[in-house]
C-alpha positions in Angstrom: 101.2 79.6 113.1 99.8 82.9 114.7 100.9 85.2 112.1 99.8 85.6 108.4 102.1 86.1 105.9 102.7 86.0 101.9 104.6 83.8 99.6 105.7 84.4 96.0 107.2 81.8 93.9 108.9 83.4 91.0 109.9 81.1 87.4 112.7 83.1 85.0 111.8 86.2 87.3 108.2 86.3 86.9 105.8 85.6 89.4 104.2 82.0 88.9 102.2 82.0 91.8 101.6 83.8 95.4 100.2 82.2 98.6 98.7 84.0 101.7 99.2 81.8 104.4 96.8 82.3 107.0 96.5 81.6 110.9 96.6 78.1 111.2 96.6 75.4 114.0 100.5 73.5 113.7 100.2 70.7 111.3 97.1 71.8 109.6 96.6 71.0 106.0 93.7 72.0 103.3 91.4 68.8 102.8 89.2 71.3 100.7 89.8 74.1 98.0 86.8 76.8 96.9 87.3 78.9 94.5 87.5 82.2 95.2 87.3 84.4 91.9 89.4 84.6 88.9 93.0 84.0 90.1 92.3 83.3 93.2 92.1 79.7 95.9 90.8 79.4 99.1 92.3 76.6 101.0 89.7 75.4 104.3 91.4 72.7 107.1 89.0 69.6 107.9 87.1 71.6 110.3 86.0 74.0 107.8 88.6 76.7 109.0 90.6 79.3 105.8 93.9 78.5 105.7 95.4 79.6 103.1 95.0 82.2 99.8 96.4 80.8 96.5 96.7 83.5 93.6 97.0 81.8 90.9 97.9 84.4 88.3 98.8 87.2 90.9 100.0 89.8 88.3 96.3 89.9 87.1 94.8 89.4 90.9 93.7 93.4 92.8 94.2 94.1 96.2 90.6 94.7 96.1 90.1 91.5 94.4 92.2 89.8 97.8 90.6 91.9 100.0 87.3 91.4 98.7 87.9 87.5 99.4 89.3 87.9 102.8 85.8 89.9 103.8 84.0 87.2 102.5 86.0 84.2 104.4 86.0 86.4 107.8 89.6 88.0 107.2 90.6 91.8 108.2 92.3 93.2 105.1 95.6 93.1 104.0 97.8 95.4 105.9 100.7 97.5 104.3 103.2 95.3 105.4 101.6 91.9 104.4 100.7 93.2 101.0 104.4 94.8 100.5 105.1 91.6 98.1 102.4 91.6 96.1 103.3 94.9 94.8 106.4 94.0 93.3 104.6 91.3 91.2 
């Protein structure tokens, strides 16, 4: 996958859980999870490589909050178009 993108999974309407997925080799999976803040995942692949962003509560989780993570991990910022659903949550 050469784009990244974001993933809300809604229960009864509300948002249960959002996932950023980042630029990934095909057929890479998360062998190991960090935790990244209050709300927040960071999935690594067996080489040590970010994968993947779980919020966990992401009605509670900032932009700055994700964004503060992604600087951390290596990540440019989210950019208005990626973070268009995690507005609406």
């Amino acid at each position: 996958m050469k784009a990244r993108y974001v993933e809300v999974t809604y229960s009864k309407g509300k948002p249960l859980a959002a996932y950023l997925y980042l630029p990934r080799e095909t057929g890479a999976r998360a062998v190991r999870t960090e935790d990244g803040g209050p709300g927040l995942r960071v999935d690594y692949d067996a080489s040590g490589k970010p994968i993947g962003l779980e919020l966990t509560a992401p009605s509670e989780v900032t932009l700055a909050d994700v964004n503060a993570v992604l600087g951390r991990i290596g990540e440019p910022q989210l950019a208005p178009e990626e973070r268009a659903p995690l507005c609406n949550v």
